[in-house]
C-alpha positions as a Python dict, from the first residue, in 0.01 Angstrom:
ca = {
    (1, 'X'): (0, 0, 0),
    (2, 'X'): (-214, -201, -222),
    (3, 'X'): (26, -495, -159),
    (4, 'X'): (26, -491, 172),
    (5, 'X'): (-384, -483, 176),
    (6, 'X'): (-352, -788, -46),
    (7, 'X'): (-154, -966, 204),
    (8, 'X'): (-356, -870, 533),
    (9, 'X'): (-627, -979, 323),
    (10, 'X'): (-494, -1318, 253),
    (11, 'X'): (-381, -1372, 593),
    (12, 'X'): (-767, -1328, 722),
    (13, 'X'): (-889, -1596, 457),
    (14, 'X'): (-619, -1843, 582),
    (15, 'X'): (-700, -1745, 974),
    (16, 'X'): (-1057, -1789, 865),
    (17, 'X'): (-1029, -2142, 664),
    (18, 'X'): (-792, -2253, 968),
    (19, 'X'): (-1094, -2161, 1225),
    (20, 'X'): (-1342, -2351, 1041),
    (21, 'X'): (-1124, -2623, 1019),
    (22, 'X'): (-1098, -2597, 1391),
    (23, 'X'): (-1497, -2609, 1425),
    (24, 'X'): (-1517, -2936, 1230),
    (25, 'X'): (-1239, -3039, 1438),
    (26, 'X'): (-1443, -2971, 1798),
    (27, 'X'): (-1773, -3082, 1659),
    (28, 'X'): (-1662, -3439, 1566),
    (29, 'X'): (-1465, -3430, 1935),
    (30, 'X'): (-1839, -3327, 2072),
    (31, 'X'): (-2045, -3546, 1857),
    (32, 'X'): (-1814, -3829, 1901),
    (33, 'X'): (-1815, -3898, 1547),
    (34, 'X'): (-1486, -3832, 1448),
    (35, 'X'): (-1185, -4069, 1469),
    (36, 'X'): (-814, -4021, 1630),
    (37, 'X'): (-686, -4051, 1303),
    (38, 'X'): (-954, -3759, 1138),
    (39, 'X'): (-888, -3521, 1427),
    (40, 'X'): (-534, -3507, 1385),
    (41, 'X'): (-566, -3439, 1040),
    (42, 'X'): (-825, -3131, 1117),
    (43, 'X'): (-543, -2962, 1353),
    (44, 'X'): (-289, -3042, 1199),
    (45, 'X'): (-466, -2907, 883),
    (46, 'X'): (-551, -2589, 1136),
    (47, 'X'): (-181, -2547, 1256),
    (48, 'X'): (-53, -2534, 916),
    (49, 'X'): (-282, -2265, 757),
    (50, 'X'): (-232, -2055, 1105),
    (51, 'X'): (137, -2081, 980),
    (52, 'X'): (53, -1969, 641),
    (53, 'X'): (-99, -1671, 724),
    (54, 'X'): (174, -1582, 1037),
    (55, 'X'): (363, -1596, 736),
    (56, 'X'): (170, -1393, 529),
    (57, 'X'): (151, -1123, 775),
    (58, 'X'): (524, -1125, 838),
    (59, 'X'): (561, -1076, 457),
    (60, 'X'): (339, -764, 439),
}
């Protein structure tokens, strides 16, 4: 049981990391201050930690 607390509990860090990263993302988009380049990093940075914790959750 504890186990599978520890993983739900990972899984909501890396959900919660991956929206933040998708906040920074939408507020350079908004603010027009981030580039192409920087954007792509921020979701693909977002994509990957939403894969993490699918994986996460699978595992628990």
């Amino acid at each position: 049981m504890q186990s599978q607390l520890d993983g739900i509990a990972e899984c909501v860090t890396l959900l919660v990391r991956s929206q933040a990263v998708s906040m920074k993302a939408l507020r350079g988009l908004l603010n027009e201050e981030a580039s192409d380049r920087t954007l792509d990093e921020q979701l693909s940075t977002n994509l990957n930690l939403a894969r993490d914790a699918e994986e996460k959750l699978i595992q628990s």
